[in-house]
N, C-alpha and C positions, 0 to 999 in steps of 0.2 A: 725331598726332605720331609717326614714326617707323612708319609701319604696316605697313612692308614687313619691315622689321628685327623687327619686336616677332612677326609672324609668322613670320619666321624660327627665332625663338629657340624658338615655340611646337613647329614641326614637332621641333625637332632632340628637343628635350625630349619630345618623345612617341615620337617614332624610340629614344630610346636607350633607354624604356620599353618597346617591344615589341620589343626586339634583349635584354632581360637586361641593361642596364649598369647599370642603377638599376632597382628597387622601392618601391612606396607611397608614401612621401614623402622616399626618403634622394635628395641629386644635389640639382646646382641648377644653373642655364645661365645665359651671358650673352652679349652683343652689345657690342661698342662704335661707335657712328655715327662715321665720319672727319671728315667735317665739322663737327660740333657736338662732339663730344667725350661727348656722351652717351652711359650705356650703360642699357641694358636686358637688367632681371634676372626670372628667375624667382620668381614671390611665394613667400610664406612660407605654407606650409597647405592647397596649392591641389593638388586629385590633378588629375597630367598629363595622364589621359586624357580628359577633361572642361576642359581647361585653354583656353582661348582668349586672341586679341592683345592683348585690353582687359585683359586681368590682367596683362601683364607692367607691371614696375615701370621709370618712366624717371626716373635719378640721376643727377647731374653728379660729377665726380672726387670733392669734398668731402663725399662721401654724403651731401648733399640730396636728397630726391624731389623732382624736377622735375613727375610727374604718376604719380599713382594712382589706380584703381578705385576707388570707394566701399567699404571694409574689405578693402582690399587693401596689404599691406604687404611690403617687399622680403624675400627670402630673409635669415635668421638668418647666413649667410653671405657678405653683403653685403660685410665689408672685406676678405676673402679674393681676392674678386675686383678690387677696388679696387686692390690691392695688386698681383696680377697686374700689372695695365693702367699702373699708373706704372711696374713696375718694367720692360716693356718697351714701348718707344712703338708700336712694329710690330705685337703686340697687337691682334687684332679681335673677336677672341670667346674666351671662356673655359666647358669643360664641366668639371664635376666629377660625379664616378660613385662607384656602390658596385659595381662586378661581383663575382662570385663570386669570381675568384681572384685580383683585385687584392686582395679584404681578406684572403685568405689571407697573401700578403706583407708586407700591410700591419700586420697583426695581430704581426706577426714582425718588422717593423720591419724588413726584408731586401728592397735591391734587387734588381730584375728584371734576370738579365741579357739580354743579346741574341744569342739562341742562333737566331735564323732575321732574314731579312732585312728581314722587318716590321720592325723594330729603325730601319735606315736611316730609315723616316716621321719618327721623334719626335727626330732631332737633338741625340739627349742622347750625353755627350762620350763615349766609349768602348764606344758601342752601350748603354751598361746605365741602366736607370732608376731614379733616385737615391729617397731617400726623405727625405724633412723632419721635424724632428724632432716627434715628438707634442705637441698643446696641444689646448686645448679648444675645441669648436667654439664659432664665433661671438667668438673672441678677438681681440685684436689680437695676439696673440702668435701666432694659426692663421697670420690674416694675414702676421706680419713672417718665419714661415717658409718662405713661399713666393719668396721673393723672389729669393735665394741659388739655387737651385735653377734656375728660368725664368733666370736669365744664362747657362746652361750647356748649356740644351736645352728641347727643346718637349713636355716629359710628366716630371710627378713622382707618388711615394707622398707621401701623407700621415700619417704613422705614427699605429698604430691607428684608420684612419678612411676610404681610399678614395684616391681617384686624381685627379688636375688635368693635362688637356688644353689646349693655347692652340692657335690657327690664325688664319689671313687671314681667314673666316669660321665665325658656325656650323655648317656643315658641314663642315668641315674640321678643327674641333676636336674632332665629334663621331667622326669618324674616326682620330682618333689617340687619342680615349679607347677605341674600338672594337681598336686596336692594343697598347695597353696592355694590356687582357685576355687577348690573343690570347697576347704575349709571354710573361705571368703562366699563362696554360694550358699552353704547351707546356715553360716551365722546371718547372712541378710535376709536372707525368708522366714529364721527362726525369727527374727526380731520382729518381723511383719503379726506374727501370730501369737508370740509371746513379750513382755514388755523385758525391755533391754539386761533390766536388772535381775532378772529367773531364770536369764541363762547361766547354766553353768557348767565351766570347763571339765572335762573328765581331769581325774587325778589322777599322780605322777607315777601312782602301782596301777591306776588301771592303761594308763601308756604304755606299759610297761610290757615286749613284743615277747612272745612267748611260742617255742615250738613245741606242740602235745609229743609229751614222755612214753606215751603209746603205738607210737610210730617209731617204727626200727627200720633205721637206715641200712642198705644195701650193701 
Protein backbone atom coordinates (compact mmCIF):
# COMPACT_ATOMS: atom_id res chain seq x y z
CA UNK A 1 0.00 0.00 0.00
CA UNK A 2 1.43 3.23 -0.91
CA UNK A 3 5.08 2.03 -1.45
CA UNK A 4 6.36 4.64 -3.41
CA UNK A 5 5.03 7.38 -1.05
CA UNK A 6 5.99 5.35 2.15
CA UNK A 7 9.65 5.32 0.52
CA UNK A 8 9.54 8.71 -0.05
CA UNK A 9 8.94 9.60 3.37
CA UNK A 10 11.77 7.12 4.29
CA UNK A 11 14.51 8.81 2.02
CA UNK A 12 13.55 12.47 3.26
CA UNK A 13 13.67 11.22 6.85
CA UNK A 14 17.22 9.89 6.51
CA UNK A 15 18.27 12.94 4.30
CA UNK A 16 17.46 15.34 6.97
CA UNK A 17 19.33 13.00 9.46
CA UNK A 18 22.57 13.17 7.58
CA UNK A 19 22.10 17.06 6.65
CA UNK A 20 21.69 17.96 10.82
CA UNK A 21 18.05 18.86 10.79
CA UNK A 22 17.15 16.23 13.32
CA UNK A 23 19.13 13.68 15.64
CA UNK A 24 18.43 10.26 17.28
CA UNK A 25 14.97 10.18 17.49
CA UNK A 26 13.72 14.15 17.75
CA UNK A 27 11.60 15.09 13.91
CA UNK A 28 9.00 13.15 12.40
CA UNK A 29 7.94 13.23 8.52
CA UNK A 30 4.91 12.81 6.58
CA UNK A 31 3.20 12.24 3.11
CA UNK A 32 -0.24 12.59 2.25
CA UNK A 33 -1.52 10.36 -0.98
CA UNK A 34 -3.85 12.71 -3.35
CA UNK A 35 -6.00 10.18 -4.13
CA UNK A 36 -6.91 8.34 -1.21
CA UNK A 37 -6.32 10.86 1.32
CA UNK A 38 -4.09 8.90 3.20
CA UNK A 39 -1.00 9.95 4.86
CA UNK A 40 2.04 8.20 5.98
CA UNK A 41 3.98 8.92 8.99
CA UNK A 42 6.96 8.29 10.46
CA UNK A 43 6.79 5.45 13.43
CA UNK A 44 7.33 6.24 16.84
CA UNK A 45 10.82 4.78 18.26
CA UNK A 46 12.27 3.70 14.99
CA UNK A 47 16.17 5.26 14.50
CA UNK A 48 16.14 6.72 10.71
CA UNK A 49 19.06 5.34 9.81
CA UNK A 50 17.92 1.68 9.80
CA UNK A 51 14.46 2.99 9.04
CA UNK A 52 12.68 1.25 6.04
CA UNK A 53 9.02 1.74 3.91
CA UNK A 54 7.42 -1.10 5.79
CA UNK A 55 7.72 0.89 8.95
CA UNK A 56 5.98 3.88 7.91
CA UNK A 57 2.63 4.16 9.53
CA UNK A 58 -0.49 4.55 6.90
CA UNK A 59 -3.56 6.84 8.70
CA UNK A 60 -6.64 8.09 7.35
CA UNK A 61 -7.61 12.09 8.50
CA UNK A 62 -9.44 10.62 11.59
CA UNK A 63 -6.18 9.11 12.91
CA UNK A 64 -7.00 5.61 12.25
CA UNK A 65 -4.15 3.32 11.31
CA UNK A 66 -5.18 2.07 8.11
CA UNK A 67 -1.96 -0.36 8.22
CA UNK A 68 1.14 -1.11 10.38
CA UNK A 69 4.16 -3.12 10.81
CA UNK A 70 3.90 -5.73 13.50
CA UNK A 71 4.94 -3.27 16.74
CA UNK A 72 5.05 -0.43 14.84
CA UNK A 73 3.12 2.62 15.85
CA UNK A 74 2.65 6.05 14.43
CA UNK A 75 4.79 9.08 15.47
CA UNK A 76 3.79 10.51 19.15
CA UNK A 77 3.20 13.49 16.90
CA UNK A 78 0.69 12.02 14.91
CA UNK A 79 -2.23 15.04 15.34
CA UNK A 80 0.21 17.63 14.75
CA UNK A 81 0.43 16.66 11.40
CA UNK A 82 -3.19 15.74 11.08
CA UNK A 83 -3.90 19.02 11.86
CA UNK A 84 -1.48 20.47 9.28
CA UNK A 85 -3.24 18.52 6.36
CA UNK A 86 -6.89 19.70 7.33
CA UNK A 87 -5.83 22.92 7.93
CA UNK A 88 -4.53 23.32 4.38
CA UNK A 89 -6.11 21.02 1.61
CA UNK A 90 -2.90 21.76 -0.82
CA UNK A 91 -0.85 20.16 1.76
CA UNK A 92 1.31 17.11 0.64
CA UNK A 93 3.69 16.43 3.04
CA UNK A 94 4.72 17.64 6.29
CA UNK A 95 8.66 17.67 7.94
CA UNK A 96 9.20 18.58 11.45
CA UNK A 97 12.92 19.13 12.51
CA UNK A 98 15.06 19.94 15.61
CA UNK A 99 18.15 21.79 13.73
CA UNK A 100 20.56 23.50 15.82
CA UNK A 101 19.37 26.97 15.37
CA UNK A 102 16.00 26.57 14.80
CA UNK A 103 15.76 25.51 18.59
CA UNK A 104 17.96 28.31 19.42
CA UNK A 105 14.80 30.47 18.41
CA UNK A 106 12.58 28.33 19.38
CA UNK A 107 13.84 28.02 22.93
CA UNK A 108 13.33 32.03 22.84
CA UNK A 109 10.21 31.66 21.41
CA UNK A 110 11.35 34.56 18.75
CA UNK A 111 10.61 34.56 15.08
CA UNK A 112 13.00 34.16 12.43
CA UNK A 113 13.37 37.02 10.47
CA UNK A 114 14.04 37.06 6.68
CA UNK A 115 17.24 38.60 6.44
CA UNK A 116 18.45 36.78 2.93
CA UNK A 117 16.40 35.59 0.21
CA UNK A 118 15.96 31.90 1.28
CA UNK A 119 13.16 33.76 3.11
CA UNK A 120 11.16 33.97 -0.32
CA UNK A 121 10.86 29.53 -0.31
CA UNK A 122 8.72 29.42 2.90
CA UNK A 123 5.95 31.98 1.88
CA UNK A 124 5.48 33.23 5.39
CA UNK A 125 3.80 36.85 5.25
CA UNK A 126 6.46 39.44 5.75
CA UNK A 127 9.42 37.28 4.94
CA UNK A 128 9.66 36.19 8.82
CA UNK A 129 8.99 32.95 10.40
CA UNK A 130 6.35 32.99 13.01
CA UNK A 131 6.33 30.83 15.91
CA UNK A 132 3.23 28.88 17.71
CA UNK A 133 2.67 29.11 20.92
CA UNK A 134 4.34 26.25 23.17
CA UNK A 135 2.27 23.09 24.23
CA UNK A 136 3.18 19.73 24.91
CA UNK A 137 4.24 17.39 22.64
CA UNK A 138 1.85 14.88 21.29
CA UNK A 139 -1.20 17.35 22.50
CA UNK A 140 -4.05 18.47 20.86
CA UNK A 141 -3.33 21.66 21.81
CA UNK A 142 0.57 21.08 19.82
CA UNK A 143 -1.78 20.32 17.23
CA UNK A 144 -4.57 23.14 17.23
CA UNK A 145 -1.36 25.48 17.30
CA UNK A 146 -0.28 24.94 14.18
CA UNK A 147 -2.92 25.73 12.29
CA UNK A 148 -3.20 29.58 12.66
CA UNK A 149 0.27 29.68 11.53
CA UNK A 150 0.19 27.18 7.98
CA UNK A 151 -2.88 29.84 6.84
CA UNK A 152 -0.21 32.43 6.53
CA UNK A 153 2.89 30.57 5.23
CA UNK A 154 4.68 27.36 4.51
CA UNK A 155 7.24 27.19 7.75
CA UNK A 156 6.61 27.70 11.34
CA UNK A 157 8.54 27.74 15.12
CA UNK A 158 7.18 25.55 17.38
CA UNK A 159 7.91 27.32 20.72
CA UNK A 160 10.29 25.59 22.91
CA UNK A 161 10.39 22.54 20.46
CA UNK A 162 11.71 22.75 16.66
CA UNK A 163 10.39 23.67 13.46
CA UNK A 164 7.27 22.51 10.84
CA UNK A 165 7.88 22.60 7.15
CA UNK A 166 4.72 21.72 4.62
CA UNK A 167 5.29 21.29 0.48
CA UNK A 168 3.76 19.66 -2.57
CA UNK A 169 5.97 16.79 -1.60
CA UNK A 170 8.45 15.24 0.76
CA UNK A 171 11.02 16.77 -0.68
CA UNK A 172 10.01 19.89 -0.81
CA UNK A 173 9.06 20.00 2.52
CA UNK A 174 12.36 18.68 3.51
CA UNK A 175 13.69 21.73 1.69
CA UNK A 176 12.16 24.45 3.30
CA UNK A 177 12.72 22.77 6.77
CA UNK A 178 16.36 22.81 5.19
CA UNK A 179 15.57 26.63 4.73
CA UNK A 180 14.25 27.37 8.02
CA UNK A 181 17.68 26.61 9.43
CA UNK A 182 19.63 28.34 7.04
CA UNK A 183 17.45 31.60 7.83
CA UNK A 184 17.77 30.70 11.81
CA UNK A 185 21.90 30.48 11.11
CA UNK A 186 22.39 33.59 9.48
CA UNK A 187 19.78 35.89 11.89
CA UNK A 188 22.05 34.55 14.96
CA UNK A 189 25.40 35.50 13.65
CA UNK A 190 23.88 38.58 12.12
CA UNK A 191 22.89 39.62 15.64
CA UNK A 192 26.36 38.57 16.97
CA UNK A 193 27.91 41.55 14.62
CA UNK A 194 24.97 43.63 14.40
CA UNK A 195 22.60 44.92 17.27
CA UNK A 196 19.31 43.04 17.09
CA UNK A 197 17.41 46.03 16.18
CA UNK A 198 19.48 46.93 12.39
CA UNK A 199 18.35 43.86 11.15
CA UNK A 200 16.16 44.15 8.65
CA UNK A 201 13.93 41.72 6.94
CA UNK A 202 13.85 41.95 3.12
CA UNK A 203 10.55 43.27 1.73
CA UNK A 204 7.61 41.51 0.50
CA UNK A 205 8.64 42.67 -3.53
CA UNK A 206 12.00 41.83 -2.94
CA UNK A 207 10.67 38.11 -1.90
CA UNK A 208 9.05 38.18 -4.39
CA UNK A 209 10.56 34.72 -6.85
CA UNK A 210 11.09 35.81 -10.25
CA UNK A 211 12.09 33.91 -13.43
CA UNK A 212 14.39 36.20 -15.91
CA UNK A 213 12.03 37.23 -19.04
CA UNK A 214 15.38 36.50 -21.18
CA UNK A 215 15.34 32.93 -21.01
CA UNK A 216 13.26 31.15 -23.45
CA UNK A 217 11.88 27.93 -22.54
CA UNK A 218 12.36 24.86 -24.84
Amino acid sequence: MLEALRAAVVRCAQMAESEGLCRWRSGNFSARDESTGLICLTPSGVERRTMKPEDIVVMDKDARVVRAAEGRKPSSEALMHLAAYEARPDIRAVAHTHSPFVLVFAALERPIPGLVLEAAHLHCEGGTVPVAPFAPQGTAALADSVREPLRHGDALLLGRHGALAVGTSPEDALLKAAYIEELAAVAYRAAAIASEASLSPLSPEDLTLHYPKEIKAQ
